[in-house]
SELO-590741 format. One record per residue (C-alpha): residue number from 1; residue in one letter; chain; x negated, y, z. Coordinates in pm, 1 decimal. Example, Ala and Ser with C-alpha at 12.3 -4.5 7.8 and 13.67 -1.06 7.14 Angstrom:
<nodes>
 seq type mol        X        Y        Z
   1    a   A  -1230.0   -450.0    780.0
   2    s   A  -1367.0   -106.0    714.0
</nodes>
This chain:
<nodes>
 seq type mol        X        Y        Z
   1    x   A    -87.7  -1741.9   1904.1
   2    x   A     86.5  -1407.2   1803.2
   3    x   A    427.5  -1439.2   1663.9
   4    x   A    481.9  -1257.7   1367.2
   5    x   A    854.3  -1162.7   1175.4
   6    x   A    743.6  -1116.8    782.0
   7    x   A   1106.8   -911.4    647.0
   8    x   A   1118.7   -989.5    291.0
   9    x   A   1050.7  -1290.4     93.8
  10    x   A    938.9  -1147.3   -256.3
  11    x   A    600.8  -1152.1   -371.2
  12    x   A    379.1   -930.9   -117.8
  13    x   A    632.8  -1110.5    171.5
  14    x   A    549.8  -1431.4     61.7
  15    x   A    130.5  -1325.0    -13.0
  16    x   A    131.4  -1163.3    383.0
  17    x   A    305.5  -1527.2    499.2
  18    x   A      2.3  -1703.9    291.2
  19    x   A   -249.9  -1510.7    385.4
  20    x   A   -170.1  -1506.5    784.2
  21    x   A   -101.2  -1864.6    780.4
  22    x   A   -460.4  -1919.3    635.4
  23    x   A   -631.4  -1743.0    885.8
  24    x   A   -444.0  -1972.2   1153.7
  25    x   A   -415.6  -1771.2   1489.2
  26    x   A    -35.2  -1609.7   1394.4
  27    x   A    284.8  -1819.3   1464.9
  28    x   A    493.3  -1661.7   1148.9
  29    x   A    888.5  -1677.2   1102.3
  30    x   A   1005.8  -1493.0    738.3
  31    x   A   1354.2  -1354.8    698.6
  32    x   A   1504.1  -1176.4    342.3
  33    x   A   1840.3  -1078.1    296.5
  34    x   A   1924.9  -1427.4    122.2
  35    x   A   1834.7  -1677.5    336.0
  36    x   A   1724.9  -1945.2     97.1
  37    x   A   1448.2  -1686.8    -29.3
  38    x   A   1271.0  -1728.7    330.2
  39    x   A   1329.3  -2087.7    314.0
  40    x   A   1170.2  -2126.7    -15.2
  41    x   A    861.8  -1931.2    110.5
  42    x   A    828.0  -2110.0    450.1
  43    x   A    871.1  -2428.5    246.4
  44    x   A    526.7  -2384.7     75.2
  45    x   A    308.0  -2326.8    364.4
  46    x   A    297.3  -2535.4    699.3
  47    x   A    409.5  -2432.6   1035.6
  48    x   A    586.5  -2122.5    937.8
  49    x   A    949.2  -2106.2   1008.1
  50    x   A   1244.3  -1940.2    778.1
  51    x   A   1535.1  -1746.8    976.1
  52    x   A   1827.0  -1895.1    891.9
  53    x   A   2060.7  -1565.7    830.6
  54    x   A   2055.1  -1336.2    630.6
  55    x   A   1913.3   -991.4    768.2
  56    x   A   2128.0   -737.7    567.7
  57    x   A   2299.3   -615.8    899.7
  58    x   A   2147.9   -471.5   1254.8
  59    x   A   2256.0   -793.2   1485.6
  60    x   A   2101.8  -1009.2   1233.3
  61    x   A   1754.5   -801.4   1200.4
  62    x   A   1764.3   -844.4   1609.9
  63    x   A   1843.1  -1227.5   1674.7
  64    x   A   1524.7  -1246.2   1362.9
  65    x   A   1289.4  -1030.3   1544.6
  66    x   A   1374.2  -1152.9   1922.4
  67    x   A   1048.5  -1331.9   2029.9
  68    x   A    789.4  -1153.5   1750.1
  69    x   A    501.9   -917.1   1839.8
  70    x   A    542.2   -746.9   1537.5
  71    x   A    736.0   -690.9   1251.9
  72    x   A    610.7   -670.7    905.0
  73    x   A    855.6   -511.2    664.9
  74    x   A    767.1   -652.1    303.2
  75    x   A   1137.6   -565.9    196.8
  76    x   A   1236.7   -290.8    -77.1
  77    x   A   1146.5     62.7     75.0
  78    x   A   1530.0    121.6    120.5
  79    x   A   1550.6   -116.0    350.6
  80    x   A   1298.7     11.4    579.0
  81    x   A   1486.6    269.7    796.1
  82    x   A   1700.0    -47.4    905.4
  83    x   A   1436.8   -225.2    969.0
  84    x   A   1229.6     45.0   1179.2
  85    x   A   1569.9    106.6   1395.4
  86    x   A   1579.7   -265.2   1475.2
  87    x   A   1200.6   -266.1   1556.5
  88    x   A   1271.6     55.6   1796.4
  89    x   A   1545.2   -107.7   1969.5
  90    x   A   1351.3   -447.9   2021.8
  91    x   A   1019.4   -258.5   2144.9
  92    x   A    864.6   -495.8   1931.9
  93    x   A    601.3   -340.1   1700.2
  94    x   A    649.7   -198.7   1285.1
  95    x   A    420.2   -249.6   1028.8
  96    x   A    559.5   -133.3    628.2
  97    x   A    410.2    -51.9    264.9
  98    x   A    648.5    190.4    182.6
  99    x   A    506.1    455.6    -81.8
 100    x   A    838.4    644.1    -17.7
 101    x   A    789.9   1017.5    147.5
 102    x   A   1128.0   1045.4    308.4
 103    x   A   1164.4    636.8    413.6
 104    x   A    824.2    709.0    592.8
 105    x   A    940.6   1042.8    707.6
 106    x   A   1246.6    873.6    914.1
 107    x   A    984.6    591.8   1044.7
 108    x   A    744.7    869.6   1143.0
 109    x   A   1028.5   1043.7   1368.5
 110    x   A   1145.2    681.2   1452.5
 111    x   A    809.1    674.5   1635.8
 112    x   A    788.0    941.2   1830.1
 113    x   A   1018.9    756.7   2087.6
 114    x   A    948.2    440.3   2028.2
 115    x   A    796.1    236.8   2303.5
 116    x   A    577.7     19.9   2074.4
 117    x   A    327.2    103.6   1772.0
 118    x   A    453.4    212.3   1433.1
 119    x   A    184.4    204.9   1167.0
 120    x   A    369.4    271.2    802.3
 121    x   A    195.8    267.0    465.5
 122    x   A    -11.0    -13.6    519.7
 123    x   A    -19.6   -143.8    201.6
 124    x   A   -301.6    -49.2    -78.7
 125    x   A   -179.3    348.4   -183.5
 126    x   A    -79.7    469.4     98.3
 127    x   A   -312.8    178.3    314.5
 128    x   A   -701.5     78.7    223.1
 129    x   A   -729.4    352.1      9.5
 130    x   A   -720.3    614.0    333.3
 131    x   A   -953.7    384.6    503.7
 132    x   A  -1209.8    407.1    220.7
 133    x   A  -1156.0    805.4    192.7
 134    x   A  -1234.4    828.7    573.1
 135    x   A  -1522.4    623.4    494.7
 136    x   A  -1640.8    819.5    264.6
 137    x   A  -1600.3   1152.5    505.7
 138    x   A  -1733.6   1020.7    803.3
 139    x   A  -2073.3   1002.4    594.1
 140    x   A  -2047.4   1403.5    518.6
 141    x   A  -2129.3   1712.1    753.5
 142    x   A  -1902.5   1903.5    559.1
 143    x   A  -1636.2   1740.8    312.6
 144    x   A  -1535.3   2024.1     17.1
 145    x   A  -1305.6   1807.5   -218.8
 146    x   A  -1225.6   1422.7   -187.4
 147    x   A  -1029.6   1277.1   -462.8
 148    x   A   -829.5    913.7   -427.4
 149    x   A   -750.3    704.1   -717.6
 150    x   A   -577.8    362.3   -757.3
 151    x   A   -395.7    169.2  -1032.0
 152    x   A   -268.2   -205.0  -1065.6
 153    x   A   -352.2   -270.8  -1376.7
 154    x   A   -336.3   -579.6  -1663.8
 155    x   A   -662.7   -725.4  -1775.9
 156    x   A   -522.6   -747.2  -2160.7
 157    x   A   -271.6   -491.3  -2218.6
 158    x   A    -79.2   -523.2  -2523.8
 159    x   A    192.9   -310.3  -2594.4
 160    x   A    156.6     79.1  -2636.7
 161    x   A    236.1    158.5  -2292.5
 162    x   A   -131.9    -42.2  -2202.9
 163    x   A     96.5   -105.0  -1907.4
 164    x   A    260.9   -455.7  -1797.3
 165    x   A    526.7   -502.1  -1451.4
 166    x   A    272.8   -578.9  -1197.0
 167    x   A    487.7   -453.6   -872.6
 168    x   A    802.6   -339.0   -753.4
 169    x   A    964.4   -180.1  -1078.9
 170    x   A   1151.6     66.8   -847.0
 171    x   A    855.5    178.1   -671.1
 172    x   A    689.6    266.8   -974.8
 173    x   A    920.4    473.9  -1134.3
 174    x   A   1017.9    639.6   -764.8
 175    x   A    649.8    723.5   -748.5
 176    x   A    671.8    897.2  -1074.2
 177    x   A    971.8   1079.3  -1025.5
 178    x   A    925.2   1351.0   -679.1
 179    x   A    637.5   1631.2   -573.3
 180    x   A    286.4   1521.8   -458.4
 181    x   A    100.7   1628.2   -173.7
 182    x   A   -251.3   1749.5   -201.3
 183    x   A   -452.3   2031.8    -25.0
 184    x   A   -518.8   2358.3   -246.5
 185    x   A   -781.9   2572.9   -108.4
 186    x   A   -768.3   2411.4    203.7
 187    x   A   -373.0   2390.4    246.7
 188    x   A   -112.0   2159.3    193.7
 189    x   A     67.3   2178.1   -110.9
 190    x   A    339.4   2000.1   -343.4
 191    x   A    239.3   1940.8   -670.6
 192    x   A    447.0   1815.9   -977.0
 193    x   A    399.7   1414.0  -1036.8
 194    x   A    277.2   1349.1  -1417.8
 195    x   A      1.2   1621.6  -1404.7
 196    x   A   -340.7   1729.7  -1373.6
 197    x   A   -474.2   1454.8  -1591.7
 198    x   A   -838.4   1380.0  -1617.8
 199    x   A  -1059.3   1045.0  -1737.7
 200    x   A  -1182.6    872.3  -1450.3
 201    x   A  -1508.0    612.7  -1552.7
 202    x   A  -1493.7    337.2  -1296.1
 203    x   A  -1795.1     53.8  -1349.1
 204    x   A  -1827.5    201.1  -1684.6
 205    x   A  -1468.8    151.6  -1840.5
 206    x   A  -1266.6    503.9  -1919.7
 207    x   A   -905.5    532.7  -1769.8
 208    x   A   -672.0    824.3  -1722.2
 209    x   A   -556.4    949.5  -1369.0
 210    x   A   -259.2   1166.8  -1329.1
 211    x   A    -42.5   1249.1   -996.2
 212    x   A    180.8   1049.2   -816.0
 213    x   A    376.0   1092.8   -488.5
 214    x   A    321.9    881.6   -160.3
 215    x   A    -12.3    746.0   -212.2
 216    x   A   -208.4    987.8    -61.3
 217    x   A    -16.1    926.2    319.0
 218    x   A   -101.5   1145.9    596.8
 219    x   A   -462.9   1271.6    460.8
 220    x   A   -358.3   1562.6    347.7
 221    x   A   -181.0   1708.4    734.6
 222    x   A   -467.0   1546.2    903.9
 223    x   A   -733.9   1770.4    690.2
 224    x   A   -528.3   2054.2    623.2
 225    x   A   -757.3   2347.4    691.8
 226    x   A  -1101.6   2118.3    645.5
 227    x   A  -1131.1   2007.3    345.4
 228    x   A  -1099.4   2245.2     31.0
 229    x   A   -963.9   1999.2   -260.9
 230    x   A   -810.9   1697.6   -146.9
 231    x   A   -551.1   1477.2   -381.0
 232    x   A   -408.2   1111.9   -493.2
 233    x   A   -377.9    993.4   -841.4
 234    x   A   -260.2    694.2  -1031.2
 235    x   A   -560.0    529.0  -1265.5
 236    x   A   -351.3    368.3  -1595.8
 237    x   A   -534.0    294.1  -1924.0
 238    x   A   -574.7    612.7  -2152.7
 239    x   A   -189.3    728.4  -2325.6
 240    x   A     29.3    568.6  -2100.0
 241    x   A    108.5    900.8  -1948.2
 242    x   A    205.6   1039.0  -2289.4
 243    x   A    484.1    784.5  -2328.3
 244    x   A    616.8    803.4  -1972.9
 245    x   A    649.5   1178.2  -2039.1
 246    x   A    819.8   1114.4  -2350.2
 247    x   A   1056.0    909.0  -2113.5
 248    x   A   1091.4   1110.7  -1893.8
 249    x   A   1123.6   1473.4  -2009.0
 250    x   A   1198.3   1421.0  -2330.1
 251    x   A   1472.7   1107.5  -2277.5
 252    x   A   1584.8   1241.7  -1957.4
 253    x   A   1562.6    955.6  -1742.6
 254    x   A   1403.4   1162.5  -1468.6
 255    x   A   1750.6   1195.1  -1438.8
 256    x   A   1854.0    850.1  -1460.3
 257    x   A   1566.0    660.1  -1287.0
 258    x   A   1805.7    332.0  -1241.0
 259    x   A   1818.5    343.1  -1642.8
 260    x   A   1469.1    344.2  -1682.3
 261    x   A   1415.2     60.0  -1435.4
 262    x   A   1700.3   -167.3  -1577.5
 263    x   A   1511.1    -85.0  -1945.0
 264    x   A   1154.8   -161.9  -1793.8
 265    x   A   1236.2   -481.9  -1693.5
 266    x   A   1388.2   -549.9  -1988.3
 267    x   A   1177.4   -452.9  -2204.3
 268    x   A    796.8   -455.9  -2013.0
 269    x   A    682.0   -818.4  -1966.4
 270    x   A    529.7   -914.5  -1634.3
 271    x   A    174.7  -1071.4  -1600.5
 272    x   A    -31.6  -1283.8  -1343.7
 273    x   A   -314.7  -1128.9  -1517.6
 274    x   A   -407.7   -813.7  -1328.9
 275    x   A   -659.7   -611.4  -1121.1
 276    x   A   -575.2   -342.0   -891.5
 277    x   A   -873.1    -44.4   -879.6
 278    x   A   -967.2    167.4   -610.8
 279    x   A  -1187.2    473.7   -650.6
 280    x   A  -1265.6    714.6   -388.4
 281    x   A  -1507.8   1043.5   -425.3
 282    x   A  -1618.6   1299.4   -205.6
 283    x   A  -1826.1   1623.3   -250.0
 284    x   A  -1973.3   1808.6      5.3
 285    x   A  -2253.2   1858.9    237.6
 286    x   A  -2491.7   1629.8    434.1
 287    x   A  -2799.7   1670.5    562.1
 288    x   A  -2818.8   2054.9    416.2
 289    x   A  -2849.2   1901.5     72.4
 290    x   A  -2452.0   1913.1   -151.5
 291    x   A  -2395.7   1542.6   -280.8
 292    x   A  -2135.3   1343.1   -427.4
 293    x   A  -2049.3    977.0   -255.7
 294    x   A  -1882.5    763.9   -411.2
 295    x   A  -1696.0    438.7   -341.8
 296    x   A  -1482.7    140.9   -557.3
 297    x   A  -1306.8   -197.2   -562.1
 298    x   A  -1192.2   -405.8   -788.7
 299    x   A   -983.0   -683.9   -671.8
 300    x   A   -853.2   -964.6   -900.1
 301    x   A   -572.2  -1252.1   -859.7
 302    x   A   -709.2  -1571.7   -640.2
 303    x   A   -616.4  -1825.8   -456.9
 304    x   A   -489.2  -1895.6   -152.4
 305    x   A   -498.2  -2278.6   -117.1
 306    x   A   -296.0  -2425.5   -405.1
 307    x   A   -141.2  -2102.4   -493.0
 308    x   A   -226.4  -1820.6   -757.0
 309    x   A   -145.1  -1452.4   -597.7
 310    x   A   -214.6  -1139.8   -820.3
 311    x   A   -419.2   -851.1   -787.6
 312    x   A   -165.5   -678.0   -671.2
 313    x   A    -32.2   -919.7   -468.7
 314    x   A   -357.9   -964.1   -235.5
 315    x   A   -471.1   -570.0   -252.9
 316    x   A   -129.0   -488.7    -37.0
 317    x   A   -147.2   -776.8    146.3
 318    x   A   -500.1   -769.5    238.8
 319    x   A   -424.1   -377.4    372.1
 320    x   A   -159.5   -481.0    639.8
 321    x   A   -263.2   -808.4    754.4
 322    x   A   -629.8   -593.8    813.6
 323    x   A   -442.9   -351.8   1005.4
 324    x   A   -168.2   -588.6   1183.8
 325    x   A   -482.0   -798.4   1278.2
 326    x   A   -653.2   -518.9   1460.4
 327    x   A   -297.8   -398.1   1663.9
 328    x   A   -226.3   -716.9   1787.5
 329    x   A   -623.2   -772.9   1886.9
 330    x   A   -579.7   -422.0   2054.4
 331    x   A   -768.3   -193.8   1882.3
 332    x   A   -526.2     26.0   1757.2
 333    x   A   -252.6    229.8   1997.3
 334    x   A    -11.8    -25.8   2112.4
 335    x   A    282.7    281.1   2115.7
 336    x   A    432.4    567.1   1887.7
 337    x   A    277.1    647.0   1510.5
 338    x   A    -55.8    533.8   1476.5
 339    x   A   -179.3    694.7   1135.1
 340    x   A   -477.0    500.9    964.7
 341    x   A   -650.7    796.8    937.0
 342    x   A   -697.0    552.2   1324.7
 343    x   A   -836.2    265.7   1187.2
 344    x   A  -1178.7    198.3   1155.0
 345    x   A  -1293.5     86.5    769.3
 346    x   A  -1578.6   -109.9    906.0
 347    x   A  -1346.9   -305.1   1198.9
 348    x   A  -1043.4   -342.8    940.5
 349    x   A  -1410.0   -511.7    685.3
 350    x   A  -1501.0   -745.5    939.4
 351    x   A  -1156.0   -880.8   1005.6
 352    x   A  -1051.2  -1194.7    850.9
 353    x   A   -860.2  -1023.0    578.0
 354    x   A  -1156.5   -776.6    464.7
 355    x   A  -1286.2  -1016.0    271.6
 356    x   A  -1025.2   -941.0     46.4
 357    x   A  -1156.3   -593.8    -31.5
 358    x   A  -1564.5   -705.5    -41.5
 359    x   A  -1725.6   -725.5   -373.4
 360    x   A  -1799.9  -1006.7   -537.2
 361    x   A  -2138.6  -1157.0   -396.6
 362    x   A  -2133.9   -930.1    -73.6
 363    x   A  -1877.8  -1032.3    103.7
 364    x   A  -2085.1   -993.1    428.0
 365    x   A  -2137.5   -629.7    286.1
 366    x   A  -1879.8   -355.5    390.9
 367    x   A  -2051.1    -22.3    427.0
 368    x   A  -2156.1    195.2    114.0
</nodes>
């Protein structure tokens, strides 16, 4: 068995412990900053272990990883640089879901020395949603624009930001607050977050989409020059953007983004009740004839035994036990950055955690 560290014991820590322990071939140990956090999580699920320190410091992060084959950092993105370091020093391989451009920049140069693999933004945007736009490429001669768009979303929104707390409340407003990347004519470019709106009609329900930063993860430097158009968007429900401009321009808590987040979770209830999205399109040539391919998911809350895990929840769990799966089976580089621009869509389908990501009725279906 493969011995795994999990770092963090919040919700996508404790999903990733669930979910590995259910497949059954990974020996798993958790560790959070407060101790009784892991123990609470290893509590629920048998023959996982909780570290019995907590891992705020660099001698603690290194007795916890000491054994593992890989780390999984589930922590908040702030975290991660420790994290990495101690992962560097241990030669013991990195896994994250950071959405963060400059936590993922310091991993990224982290890797270039390290003696083991480093695979960040595993999670669901930055994660599955690359492997599903390099899907969609590989089945082009010539790719003009690709467009990427995911939201976590409640099923019965009811207040007027159609919105409810479905993640990390600092991620969200981080992702809304700094410069995008896309390609423009073919190079790389920063674009404003909050912009460039359009409707997006997924399965025949209208949303808005509207830029973001991180999601889009390495796409845009690994096509820069080959593909015209290329960008990442958040999906929301139609005038939620309105009212986070509002917030933010108008309010000034672009400014004071710790403000905001103390007032969302206040003020913005969370919910079980959600879905995350994933829409991916491509126009270009194949064949000599121009077409548009298109691809989507929708994945809902489940179960994993006796336990409920949202949407959101099993999306970004789902994306790095995929890709953890196929580094410790050896498919990926076992040594410095490994983008997942790397990973195969159809090998990360036909893992055990795939099925995660299959539409309902064809699970045994992955390519489209």
């Amino acid at each position: 068995m493969k011995s795994v560290l999990v770092v963090g014991a919040g919700r996508v820590g404790r999903t990733i412990v669930h979910m590995l322990s259910a497949e059954g071939s990974y020996a798993i140990r958790v560790a959070d900053a407060e101790p009784m956090a892991a123990k609470r999580v290893a509590g629920e699920v048998e023959r996982v272990e909780a570290f019995a320190e907590g891992v705020g410091s660099r001698a603690a992060l290194l007795r916890a990883i000491k054994g593992s084959a890989a780390v999984v950092s589930a922590a908040p993105f702030a975290a991660n640089p420790q994290i990495a370091e101690a992962a560097s020093a241990a030669r013991v391989a990195y896994l994250d879901l950071t959405e963060d451009v400059q936590v993922t920049q310091f991993v990224k140069e982290l890797a270039e020395k390290a003696e083991c693999a480093f695979i960040p933004q595993c999670g669901v945007a930055p994660g599955f949603v690359t492997l599903a736009g390099i899907h969609i490429i590989e089945q082009f001669d010539e790719v003009d624009t690709l467009t990427l768009r995911v939201g976590a979303l409640p099923e019965q929104p009811n207040n007027r930001l159609k919105y409810n707390l479905t993640w990390s409340t600092e991620g969200l407003v981080n992702e809304y607050l700094h410069p995008c990347e896309a390609l423009r004519e073919s190079r790389l470019t920063l674009v404003p977050p909050l912009k460039e709106t359009e409707e997006v009609v997924i399965d025949g329900v209208t949303y808005e989409a509207f830029t973001t930063s991180g999601g889009v993860g390495t796409l845009c430097h690994t096509y820069e020059g080959r593909i015209r158009h290329l960008d990442y968007k958040t999906i929301r429900y139609p005038g939620h953007l309105e009212l986070i401009r509002f917030l933010m321009d108008d309010l000034g808590f672009k400014d004071h983004p710790e403000e905001l987040v103390a007032i969302f979770q206040r003020s913005i209830p969370a919910t079980l009740d959600d879905f995350v999205i994933v829409s991916v399109r491509g126009l270009g040539t194949s064949q000599g004839r121009y077409m548009e391919k298109t691809y989507w998911r929708r994945v809902p809350g489940r179960y994993l035994g006796r336990h409920f895990f949202t949407g959101i929840e099993i999306s970004t769990s789902a994306g790095v036990c995929g890709v953890l799966h196929l580094l410790l089976a050896g498919s990926l580089p076992q040594k410095g950055l490994v983008k997942l621009e790397q990973v195969s869509y159809d090998r990360f389908m036909e893992t055990p955690f795939g099925r995660y990501y299959a539409r309902v009725g064809q699970a045994g279906r992955h390519g489209e």
